[in-house]
GUTOR-235564 format. One line per 4 residues: their letters; for each residue y, z, x of C-alpha. Coordinates in nm, 2 decimals, padded with zeros to 4 digits. Example, Ala and Ser with C-alpha at 12.3 -4.5 7.8 and 13.67 -1.06 7.14 Angstrom:
// residues 2
AS) -00.45:00.78:01.23  -00.11:00.71:01.37
// end
This chain:
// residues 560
XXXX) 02.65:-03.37:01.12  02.50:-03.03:01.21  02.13:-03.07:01.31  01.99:-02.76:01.11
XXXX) 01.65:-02.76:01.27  01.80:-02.76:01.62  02.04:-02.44:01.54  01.74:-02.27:01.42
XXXX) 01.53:-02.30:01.71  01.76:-02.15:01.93  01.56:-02.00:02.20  01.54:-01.60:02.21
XXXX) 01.66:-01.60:02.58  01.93:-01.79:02.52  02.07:-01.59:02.25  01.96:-01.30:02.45
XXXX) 02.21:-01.43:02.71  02.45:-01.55:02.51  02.43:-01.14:02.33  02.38:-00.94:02.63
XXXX) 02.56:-01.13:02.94  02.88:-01.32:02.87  03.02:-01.10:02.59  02.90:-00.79:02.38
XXXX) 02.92:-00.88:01.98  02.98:-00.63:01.76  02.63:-00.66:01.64  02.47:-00.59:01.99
XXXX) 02.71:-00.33:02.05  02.62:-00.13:01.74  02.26:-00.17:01.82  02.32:-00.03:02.18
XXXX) 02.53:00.32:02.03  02.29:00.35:01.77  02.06:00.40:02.08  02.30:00.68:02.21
XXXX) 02.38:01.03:02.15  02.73:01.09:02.04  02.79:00.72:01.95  02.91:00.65:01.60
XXXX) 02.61:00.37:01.50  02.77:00.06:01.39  03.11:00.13:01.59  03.19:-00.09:01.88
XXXX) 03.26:00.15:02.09  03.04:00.11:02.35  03.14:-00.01:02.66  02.91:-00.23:02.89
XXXX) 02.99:-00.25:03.25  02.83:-00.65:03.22  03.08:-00.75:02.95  03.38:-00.61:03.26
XXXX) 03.26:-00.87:03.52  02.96:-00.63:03.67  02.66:-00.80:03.82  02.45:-00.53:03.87
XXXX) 02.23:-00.71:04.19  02.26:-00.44:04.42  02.47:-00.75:04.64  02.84:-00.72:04.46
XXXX) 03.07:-00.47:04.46  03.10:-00.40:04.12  03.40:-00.12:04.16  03.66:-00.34:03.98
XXXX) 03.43:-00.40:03.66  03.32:-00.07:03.64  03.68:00.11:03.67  03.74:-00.17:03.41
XXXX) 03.50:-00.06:03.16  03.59:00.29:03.21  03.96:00.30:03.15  03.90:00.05:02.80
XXXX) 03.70:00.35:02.69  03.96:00.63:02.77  04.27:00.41:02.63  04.05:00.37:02.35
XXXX) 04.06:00.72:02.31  03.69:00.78:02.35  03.34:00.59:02.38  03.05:00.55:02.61
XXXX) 03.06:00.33:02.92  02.69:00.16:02.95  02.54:00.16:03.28  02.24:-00.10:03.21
XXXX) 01.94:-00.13:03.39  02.02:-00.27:03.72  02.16:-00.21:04.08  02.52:-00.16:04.07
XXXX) 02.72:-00.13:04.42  03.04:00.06:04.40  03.31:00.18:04.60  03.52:00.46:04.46
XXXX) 03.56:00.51:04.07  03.82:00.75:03.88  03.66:00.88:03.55  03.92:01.06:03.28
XXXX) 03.91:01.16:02.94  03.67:01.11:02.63  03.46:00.94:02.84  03.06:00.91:02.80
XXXX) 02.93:00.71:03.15  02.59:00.66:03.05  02.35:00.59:03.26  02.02:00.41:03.16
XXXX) 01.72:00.47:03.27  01.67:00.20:03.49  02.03:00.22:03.61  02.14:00.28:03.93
XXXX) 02.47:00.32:04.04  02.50:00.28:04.46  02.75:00.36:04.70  02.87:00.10:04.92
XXXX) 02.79:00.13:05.31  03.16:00.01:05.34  03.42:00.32:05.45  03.73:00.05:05.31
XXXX) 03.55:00.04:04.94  03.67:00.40:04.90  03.99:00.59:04.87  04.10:00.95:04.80
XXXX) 04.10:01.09:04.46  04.43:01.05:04.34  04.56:01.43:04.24  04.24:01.60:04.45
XXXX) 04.41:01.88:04.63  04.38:01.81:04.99  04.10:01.96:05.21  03.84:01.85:04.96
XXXX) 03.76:01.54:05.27  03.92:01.23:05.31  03.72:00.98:05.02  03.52:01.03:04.70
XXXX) 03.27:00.77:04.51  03.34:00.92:04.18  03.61:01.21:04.10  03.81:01.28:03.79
XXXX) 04.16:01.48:03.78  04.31:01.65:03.47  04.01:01.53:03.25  03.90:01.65:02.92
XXXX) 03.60:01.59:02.71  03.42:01.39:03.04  03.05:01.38:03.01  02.80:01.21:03.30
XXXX) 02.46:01.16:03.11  02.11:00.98:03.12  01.77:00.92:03.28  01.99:00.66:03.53
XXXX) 02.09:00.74:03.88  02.39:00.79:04.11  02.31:00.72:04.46  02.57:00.80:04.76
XXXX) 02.40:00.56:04.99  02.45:00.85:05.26  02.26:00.74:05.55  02.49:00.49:05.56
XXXX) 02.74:00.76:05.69  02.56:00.97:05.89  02.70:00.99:06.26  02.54:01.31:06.37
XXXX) 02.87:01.48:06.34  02.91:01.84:06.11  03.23:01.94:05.96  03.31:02.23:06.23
XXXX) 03.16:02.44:06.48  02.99:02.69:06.24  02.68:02.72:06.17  02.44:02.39:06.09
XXXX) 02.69:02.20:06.28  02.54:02.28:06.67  02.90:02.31:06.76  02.99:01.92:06.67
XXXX) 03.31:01.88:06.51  03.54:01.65:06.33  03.39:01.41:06.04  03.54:01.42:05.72
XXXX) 03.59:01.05:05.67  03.29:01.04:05.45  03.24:01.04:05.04  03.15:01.32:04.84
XXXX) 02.95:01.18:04.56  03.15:01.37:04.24  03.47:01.58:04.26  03.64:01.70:03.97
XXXX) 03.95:01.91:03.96  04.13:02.09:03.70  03.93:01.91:03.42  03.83:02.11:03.10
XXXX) 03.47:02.06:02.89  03.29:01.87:03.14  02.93:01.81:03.08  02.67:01.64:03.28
XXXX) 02.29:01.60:03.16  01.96:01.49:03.30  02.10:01.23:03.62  01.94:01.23:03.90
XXXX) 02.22:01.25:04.21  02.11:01.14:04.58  02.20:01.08:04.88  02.52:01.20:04.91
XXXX) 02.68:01.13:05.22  02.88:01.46:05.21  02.86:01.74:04.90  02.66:01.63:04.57
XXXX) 02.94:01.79:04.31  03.23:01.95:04.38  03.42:02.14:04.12  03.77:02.25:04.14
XXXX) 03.96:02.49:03.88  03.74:02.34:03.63  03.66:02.53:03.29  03.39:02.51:03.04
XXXX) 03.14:02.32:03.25  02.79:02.26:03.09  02.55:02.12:03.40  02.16:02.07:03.22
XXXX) 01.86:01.89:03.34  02.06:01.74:03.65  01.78:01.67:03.95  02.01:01.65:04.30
XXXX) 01.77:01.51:04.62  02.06:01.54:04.90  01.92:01.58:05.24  02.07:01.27:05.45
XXXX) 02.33:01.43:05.61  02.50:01.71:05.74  02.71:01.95:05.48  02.48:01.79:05.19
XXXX) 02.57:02.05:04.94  02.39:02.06:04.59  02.67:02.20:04.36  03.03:02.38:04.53
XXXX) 03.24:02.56:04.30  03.57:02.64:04.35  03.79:02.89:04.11  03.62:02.75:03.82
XXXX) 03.52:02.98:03.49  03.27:02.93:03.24  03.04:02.74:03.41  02.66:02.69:03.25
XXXX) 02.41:02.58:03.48  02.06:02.54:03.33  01.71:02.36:03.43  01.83:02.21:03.75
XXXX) 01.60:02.10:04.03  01.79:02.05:04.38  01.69:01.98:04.73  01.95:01.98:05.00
XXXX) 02.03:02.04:05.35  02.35:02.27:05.31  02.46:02.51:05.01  02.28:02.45:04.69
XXXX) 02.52:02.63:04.50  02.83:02.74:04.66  03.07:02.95:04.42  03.39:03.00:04.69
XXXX) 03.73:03.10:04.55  03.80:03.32:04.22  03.49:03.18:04.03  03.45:03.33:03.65
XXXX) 03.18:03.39:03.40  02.95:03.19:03.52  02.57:03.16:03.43  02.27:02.99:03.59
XXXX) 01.92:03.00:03.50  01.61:02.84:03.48  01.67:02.64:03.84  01.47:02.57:04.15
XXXX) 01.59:02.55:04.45  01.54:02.47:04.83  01.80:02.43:05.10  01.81:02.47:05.50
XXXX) 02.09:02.73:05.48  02.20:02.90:05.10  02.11:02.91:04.79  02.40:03.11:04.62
XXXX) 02.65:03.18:04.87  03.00:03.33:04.79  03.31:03.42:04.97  03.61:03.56:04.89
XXXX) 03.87:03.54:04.60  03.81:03.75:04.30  03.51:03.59:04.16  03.35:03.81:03.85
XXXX) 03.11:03.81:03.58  02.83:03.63:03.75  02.45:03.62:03.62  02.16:03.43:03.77
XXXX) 01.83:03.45:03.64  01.49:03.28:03.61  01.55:03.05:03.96  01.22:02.96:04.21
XXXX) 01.38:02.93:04.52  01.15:02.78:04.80  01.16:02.68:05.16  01.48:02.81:05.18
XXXX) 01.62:02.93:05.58  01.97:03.03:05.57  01.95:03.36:05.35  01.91:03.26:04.89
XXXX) 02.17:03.45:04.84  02.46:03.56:05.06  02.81:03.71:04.98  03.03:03.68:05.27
XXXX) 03.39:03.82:05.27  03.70:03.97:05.45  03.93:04.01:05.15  03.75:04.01:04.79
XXXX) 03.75:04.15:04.49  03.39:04.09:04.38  03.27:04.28:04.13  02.95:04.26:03.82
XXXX) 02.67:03.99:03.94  02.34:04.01:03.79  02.04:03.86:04.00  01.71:03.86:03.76
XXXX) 01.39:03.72:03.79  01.39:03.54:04.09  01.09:03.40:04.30  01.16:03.30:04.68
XXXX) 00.88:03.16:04.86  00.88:03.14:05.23  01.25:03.19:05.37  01.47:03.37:05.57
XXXX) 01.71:03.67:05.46  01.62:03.70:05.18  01.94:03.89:05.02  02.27:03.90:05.28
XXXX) 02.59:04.12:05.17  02.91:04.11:05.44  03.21:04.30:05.35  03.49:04.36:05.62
XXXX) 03.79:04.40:05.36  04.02:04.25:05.62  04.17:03.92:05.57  04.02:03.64:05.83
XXXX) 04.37:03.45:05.85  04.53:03.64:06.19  04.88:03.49:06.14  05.09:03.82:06.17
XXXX) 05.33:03.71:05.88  05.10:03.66:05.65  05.16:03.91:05.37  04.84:04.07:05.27
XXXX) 04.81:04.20:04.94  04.90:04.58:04.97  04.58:04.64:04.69  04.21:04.73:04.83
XXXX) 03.95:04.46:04.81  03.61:04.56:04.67  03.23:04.42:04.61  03.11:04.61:04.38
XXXX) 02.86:04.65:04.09  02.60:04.42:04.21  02.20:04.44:04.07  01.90:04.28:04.20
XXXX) 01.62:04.32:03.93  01.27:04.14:03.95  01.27:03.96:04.25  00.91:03.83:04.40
XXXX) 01.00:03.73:04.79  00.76:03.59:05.03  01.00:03.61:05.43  00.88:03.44:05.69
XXXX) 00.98:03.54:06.08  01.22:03.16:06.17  01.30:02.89:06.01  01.08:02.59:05.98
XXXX) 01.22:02.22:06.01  01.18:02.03:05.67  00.98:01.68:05.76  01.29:01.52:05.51
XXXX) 01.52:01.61:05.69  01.57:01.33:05.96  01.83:01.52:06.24  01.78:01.90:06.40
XXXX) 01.93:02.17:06.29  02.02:02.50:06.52  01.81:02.79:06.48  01.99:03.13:06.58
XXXX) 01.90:03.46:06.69  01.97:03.64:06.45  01.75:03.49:06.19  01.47:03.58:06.35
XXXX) 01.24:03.85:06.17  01.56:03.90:05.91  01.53:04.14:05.62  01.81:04.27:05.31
XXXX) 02.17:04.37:05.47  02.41:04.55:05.31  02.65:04.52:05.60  03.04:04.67:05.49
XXXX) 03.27:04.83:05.84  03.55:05.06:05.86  03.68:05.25:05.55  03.56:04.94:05.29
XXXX) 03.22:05.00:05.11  03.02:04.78:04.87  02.99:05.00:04.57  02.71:05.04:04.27
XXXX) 02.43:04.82:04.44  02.08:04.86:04.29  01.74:04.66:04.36  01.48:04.74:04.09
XXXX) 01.16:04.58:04.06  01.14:04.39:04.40  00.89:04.38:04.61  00.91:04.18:04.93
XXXX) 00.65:04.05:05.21  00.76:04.04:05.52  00.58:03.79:05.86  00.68:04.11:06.03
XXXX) 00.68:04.11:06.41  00.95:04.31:06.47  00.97:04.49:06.80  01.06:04.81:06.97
XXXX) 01.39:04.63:07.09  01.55:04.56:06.77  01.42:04.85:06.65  01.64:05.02:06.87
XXXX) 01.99:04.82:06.80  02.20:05.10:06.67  02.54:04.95:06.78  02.56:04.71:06.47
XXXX) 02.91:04.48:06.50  03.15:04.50:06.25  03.19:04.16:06.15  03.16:03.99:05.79
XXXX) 02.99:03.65:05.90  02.65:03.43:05.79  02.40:03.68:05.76  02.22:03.62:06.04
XXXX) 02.59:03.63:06.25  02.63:04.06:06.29  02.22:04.02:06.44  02.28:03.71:06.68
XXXX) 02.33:03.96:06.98  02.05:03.95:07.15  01.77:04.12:07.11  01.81:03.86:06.80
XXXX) 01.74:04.02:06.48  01.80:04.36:06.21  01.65:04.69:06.30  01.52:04.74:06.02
XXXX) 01.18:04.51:05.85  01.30:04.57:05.48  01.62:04.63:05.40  01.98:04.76:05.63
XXXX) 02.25:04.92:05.46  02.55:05.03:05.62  02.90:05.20:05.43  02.73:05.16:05.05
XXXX) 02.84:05.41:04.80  02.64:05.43:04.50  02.29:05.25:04.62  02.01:05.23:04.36
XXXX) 01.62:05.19:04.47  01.38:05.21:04.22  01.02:05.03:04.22  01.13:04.88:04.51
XXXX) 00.82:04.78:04.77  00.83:04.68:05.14  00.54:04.53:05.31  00.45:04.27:05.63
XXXX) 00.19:04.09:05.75  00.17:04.16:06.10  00.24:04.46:06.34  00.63:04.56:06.31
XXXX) 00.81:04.82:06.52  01.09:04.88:06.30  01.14:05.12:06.06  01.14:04.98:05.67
XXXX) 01.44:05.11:05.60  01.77:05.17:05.76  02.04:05.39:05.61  02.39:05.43:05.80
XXXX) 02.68:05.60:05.64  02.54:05.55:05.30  02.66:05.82:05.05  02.52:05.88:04.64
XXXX) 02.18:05.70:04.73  01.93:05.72:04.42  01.57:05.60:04.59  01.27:05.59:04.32
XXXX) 00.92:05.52:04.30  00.97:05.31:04.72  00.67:05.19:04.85  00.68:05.08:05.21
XXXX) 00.36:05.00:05.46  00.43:05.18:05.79  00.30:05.12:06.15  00.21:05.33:06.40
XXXX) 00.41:05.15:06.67  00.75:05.23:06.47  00.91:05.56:06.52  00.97:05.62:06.17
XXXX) 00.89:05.44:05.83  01.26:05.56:05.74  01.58:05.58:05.96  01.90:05.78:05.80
XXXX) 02.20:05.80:06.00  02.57:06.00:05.92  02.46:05.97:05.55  02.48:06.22:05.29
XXXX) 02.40:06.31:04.88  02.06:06.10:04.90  01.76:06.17:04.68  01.44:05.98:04.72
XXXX) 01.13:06.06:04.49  00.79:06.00:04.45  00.79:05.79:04.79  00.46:05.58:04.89
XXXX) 00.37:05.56:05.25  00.09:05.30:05.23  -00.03:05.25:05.59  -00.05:05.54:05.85
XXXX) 00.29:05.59:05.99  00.43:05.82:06.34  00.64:05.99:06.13  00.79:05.97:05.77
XXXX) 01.19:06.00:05.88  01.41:05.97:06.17  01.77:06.15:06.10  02.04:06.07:06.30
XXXX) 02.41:06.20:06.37  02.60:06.49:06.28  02.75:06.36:05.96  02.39:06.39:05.74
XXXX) 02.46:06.61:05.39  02.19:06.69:05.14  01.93:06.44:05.20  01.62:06.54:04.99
XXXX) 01.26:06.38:04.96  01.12:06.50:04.66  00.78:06.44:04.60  00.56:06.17:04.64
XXXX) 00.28:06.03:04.85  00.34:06.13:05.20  -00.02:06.19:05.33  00.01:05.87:05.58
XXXX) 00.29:05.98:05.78  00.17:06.19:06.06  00.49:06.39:06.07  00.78:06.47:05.82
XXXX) 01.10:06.41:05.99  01.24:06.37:06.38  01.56:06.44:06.43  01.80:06.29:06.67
XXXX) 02.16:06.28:06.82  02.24:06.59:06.67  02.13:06.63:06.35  02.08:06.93:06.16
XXXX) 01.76:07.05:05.97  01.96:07.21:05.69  02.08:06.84:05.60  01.72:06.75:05.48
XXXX) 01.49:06.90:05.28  01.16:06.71:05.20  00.88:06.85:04.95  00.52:06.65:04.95
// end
């Protein structure tokens, strides 16, 4: 006989345990997905790493449970997988389609220290590394969410060692066999929400010929090793990347390939090296707006490229406090692969159609160590006292670039020697790379632009904080220039506020010169046509113009 007064005073943390540990009922599991967005309440179909095997002590290596949990869901055609509160030690996982992996917010999910708990992502196209803790292939309708984290356990991995001999590397080469902490390749509505990702021992998220990609609310702290990218983007389109907080060592956001319509807004950012660096491909249809970028030393936003076809980005509203560059734009049009049979694409490569509007920068002369990040990290010539390059060679141009509404402070500090570099290499490399020969630095304080057709200035102020030598601006080969409403502090131990060399069709009006200046404009070379200062406030400059290796008065006419 049934004691009835026994059953009833079953204890609350045994049926606790008897709910939660050994087996998920159907009435705990609808209590759980009523708890979750997208989850059907009162539908089992909820997922809970426990009920796989998982022990979630931060001790076992949970991989098997996990993987478990997550491929019920997909053959179920769709669910959450339940990441409870607890430490939960993983080797490689595969996510795929209509999967939710939910994250609680007292769940952690760690990487294991252990190189053999990880394997390559099976369909990852190779030279994406060696292993990966979580990737998906050919997934659709994936979704990473909640207050939980993902931890890479990256210390774990670090050896010292870079990827190559370029820069951030100081010229050690050769370790791959480390994870990235997410890849994902050809998948299609991917969505990830409000994690926090860590401690990556290599990049934070890698995406690969992805499309619709919704990224909100994602904090990444990834500063343990070398490479620690935030988010690298490869040929993707329609990418969405909104209120994002990141901190890493390498690229924070790395769009490489032929990335399309992409958006990315209300972010902050801070980085040893980039921000928002590109390369080549045919990536279009970019816009970036409302970011803070901060204690950032390898230039917020470079473009870097032989072969390209770059064309409408939109930079708006952007604060940088205290780093290096600030803006860096390389254009060689030539192909870096030097195999002779290559077969280069008979078409002209372009960057073109590029605007810069509101942007608040504070540039300081070197870049200073971060106390988080735990190893040294090279710092090369020619980042010292950098400034805006526009930097195409040759016969290739960068085409329809404006600034409008910027106003930059410069440390200044600039001297008579890199004022003086005239011989600028032709090379498309880091921005800092074409000022690396020494005298290390750009001749110019504010902004260098060489081979532009179609260059827009207007509201556009220069200053510095201490004595600087070089001219604000430097102008070489520059043709249909449009220069309103410039403001730029001048010094007495520069030659000119303004250099223009070999350039021709320029108009600049209502021009500021706000500190007492030798002379308003050095022009330079033969090749100088119609070049006319109209206007303005030119009291400051104790002369108009200087003219030098050959150039002609008639080219330039200037009216106070």
């Amino acid at each position: 006989m049934i004691n009835k007064d026994a059953s009833d005073q079953l204890s609350r943390r045994a049926w606790l345990g008897k709910v939660s540990v050994p087996a998920l009922t159907v009435a705990g599991a609808a209590m759980i997905s009523a708890k979750i967005p997208g989850v059907e309440p009162g539908k089992s179909n909820v997922y809970n790493v426990m009920d796989y095997g998982a022990k979630g002590d931060g001790k076992t290596l949970d991989t098997l449970a996990i993987q478990a949990a997550i491929d019920a869901c997909n053959v179920a055609k769709g669910g959450t997988v339940l990441l409870p509160t607890g430490v939960f030690l993983s080797g490689t996982l595969q996510l795929k389609s209509d999967v939710t992996f939910h994250l609680s917010a007292g769940g952690r999910l760690l990487g294991s220290p252990k190189r053999e708990d990880y394997t390559a992502g099976k369909g990852v196209p190779s030279g994406n590394g060696n292993i990966v803790f979580l990737y998906a292939v050919n997934a659709e309708r994936l979704s990473i969410e909640g207050k939980g984290t993902v931890d890479g356990n990256g210390l774990a991995f670090y050896t010292g060692k870079g990827d190559n001999t370029g820069p951030g590397q100081n010229g050690v080469g050769g370790n791959f066999d480390r994870p990235h902490l997410f890849i994902f390749h050809q998948c299609t509505e991917l969505r990830l929400h409000d994690v926090f990702l860590q401690a990556s021992a290599y990049h934070c998220i890698r995406l690969l010929q992805c499309k619709q990609v919704y990224i909100d609310g994602v904090r990444i702290y990834n500063r343990v090793n070398k490479n620690n990218d935030g988010f690298h983007f490869s040929s993707c389109q329609y990418v969405h990347i909104t209120n994002c907080d990141v901190q890493c060592q390498d690229d924070a956001c790395a769009l490489f390939g032929s990335n399309r319509f992409v958006t990315i807004t209300n972010c902050s950012f801070s980085t040893r090296w980039s921000i928002f660096r590109f390369g080549g491909g045919d990536s279009q249809n970019i816009a970036i707006s409302n970011c803070l970028i901060y204690d950032t030393y390898g230039c917020p936003i470079k473009i870097s490229s032989g072969r390209a076809n770059i064309e409408n980005f939109s930079f708006s509203n952007i604060i940088m406090k205290n780093v290096t560059g600030p803006i860096g734009i390389g254009f060689s049009g030539v192909s870096s692969n030097k195999n002779p049979d290559n077969n280069q694409p008979t078409t002209k490569s372009y960057i073109r159609n590029i605007s810069f509007n509101g942007i608040r920068a504070s540039v300081i002369a070197l870049p200073v160590p971060h106390p988080d990040i735990h190893f040294d990290l090279h710092t090369w010539e020619g980042e010292k006292n950098s400034c805006i390059t526009l930097n195409a060679m040759g016969d290739h141009y960068l085409e329809n670039i404006s600034f409008t509404d910027v106003h930059v402070k410069y440390a200044g500090g600039g001297t008579v020697a890199q004022a003086g570099k005239r011989d600028v290499p032709k090379v498309a490399a880091e921005y800092f790379g074409v000022w690396d020969t020494a005298p290390g630095g750009p001749p110019a304080y504010g902004l260098y632009a060489r081979n532009v057709k179609g260059l827009t200035l207007q509201n556009v102020r220069f200053e510095f904080a201490a004595e600087d030598a070089r001219p604000a601006v430097v102008l070489d080969n520059v043709q249909d220039a449009a220069i309103n409403g410039l403001s730029v502090q001048g010094s007495m131990s520069a030659e000119s506020l303004l250099r223009v060399v070999n350039s021709k069709d320029l108009l600049f009006t209502a021009v500021r010169v706000l500190t007492p200046c030798q002379a308003l404009l050095s022009l330079e070379g033969t090749s100088n046509e119609g070049i006319t200062i109209d206007g303005g406030d030119l009291r400051k400059a104790k002369k108009q113009a200087i003219y030098r290796a050959g150039a002609n008065l008639k080219s330039l006419k200037i009216r106070a």
